[in-house]
C-alpha positions in Angstrom: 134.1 2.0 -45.3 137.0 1.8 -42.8 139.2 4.9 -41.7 142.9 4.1 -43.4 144.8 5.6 -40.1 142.3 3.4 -38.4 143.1 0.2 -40.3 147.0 0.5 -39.9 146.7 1.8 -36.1 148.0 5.5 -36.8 147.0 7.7 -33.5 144.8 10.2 -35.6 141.3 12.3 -34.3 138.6 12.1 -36.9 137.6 15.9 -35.8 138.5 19.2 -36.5 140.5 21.2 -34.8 140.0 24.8 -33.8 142.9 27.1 -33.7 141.4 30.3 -31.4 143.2 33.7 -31.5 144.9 33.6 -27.8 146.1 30.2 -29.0 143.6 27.8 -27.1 142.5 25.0 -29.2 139.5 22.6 -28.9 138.3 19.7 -31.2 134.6 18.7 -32.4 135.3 15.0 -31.4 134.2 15.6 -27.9 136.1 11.9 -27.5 139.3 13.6 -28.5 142.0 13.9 -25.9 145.0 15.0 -27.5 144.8 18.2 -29.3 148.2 17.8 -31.4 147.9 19.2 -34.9 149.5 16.3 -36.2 146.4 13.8 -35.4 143.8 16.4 -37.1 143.6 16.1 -40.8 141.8 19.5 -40.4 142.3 22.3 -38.8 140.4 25.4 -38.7 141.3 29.0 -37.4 137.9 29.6 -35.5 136.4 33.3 -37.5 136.1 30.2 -40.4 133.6 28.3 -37.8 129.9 29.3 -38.9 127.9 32.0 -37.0 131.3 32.9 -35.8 133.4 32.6 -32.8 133.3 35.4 -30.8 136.5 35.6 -28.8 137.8 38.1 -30.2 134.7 40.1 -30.0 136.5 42.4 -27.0 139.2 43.0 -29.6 136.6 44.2 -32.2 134.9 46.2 -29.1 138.2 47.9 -27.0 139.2 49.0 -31.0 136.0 50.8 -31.3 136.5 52.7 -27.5 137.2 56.3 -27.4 140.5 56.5 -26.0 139.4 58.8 -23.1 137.4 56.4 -21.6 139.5 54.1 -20.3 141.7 56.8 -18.4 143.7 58.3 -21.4 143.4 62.2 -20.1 143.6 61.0 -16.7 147.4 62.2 -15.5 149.8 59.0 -15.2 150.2 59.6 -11.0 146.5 59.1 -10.9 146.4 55.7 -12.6 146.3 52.5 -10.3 149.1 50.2 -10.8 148.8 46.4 -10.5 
């Protein structure tokens, strides 16, 4: 069986594509070197990927803080700035 991109010589990646939440992408074709969404037939936001992602575990986590530990009663003159 031949690919029908491949047979007419349409640029085209045989992988998926994973769309991660701070807008990084990779492919499962460790060959691919363009990741345009237009030469991926699939793409896939990357919670869908199975056992999970995990980058945005440290959203999950900060959402679960309490608020005064990371400086929220601490007066604004005391906080360091960048």
């Amino acid at each position: 069986m031949t690919c029908s991109s491949c047979a007419v010589g349409i640029d085209h990646c045989h992988g998926t594509l994973v769309e991660h939440e701070s807008g990084f992408v990779e492919c499962t074709d460790m060959a691919c070197l363009s990741f345009g969404i237009e030469r991926h037939s699939l793409v896939i936001d990357c919670e869908t990927v199975e056992g999970g992602c995990g980058c945005t575990d440290h959203v999950r986590v900060l959402s679960k803080v309490d608020p005064s530990a990371m400086g929220a009663d601490v007066p604004q003159e005391q906080l360091l700035r960048a």
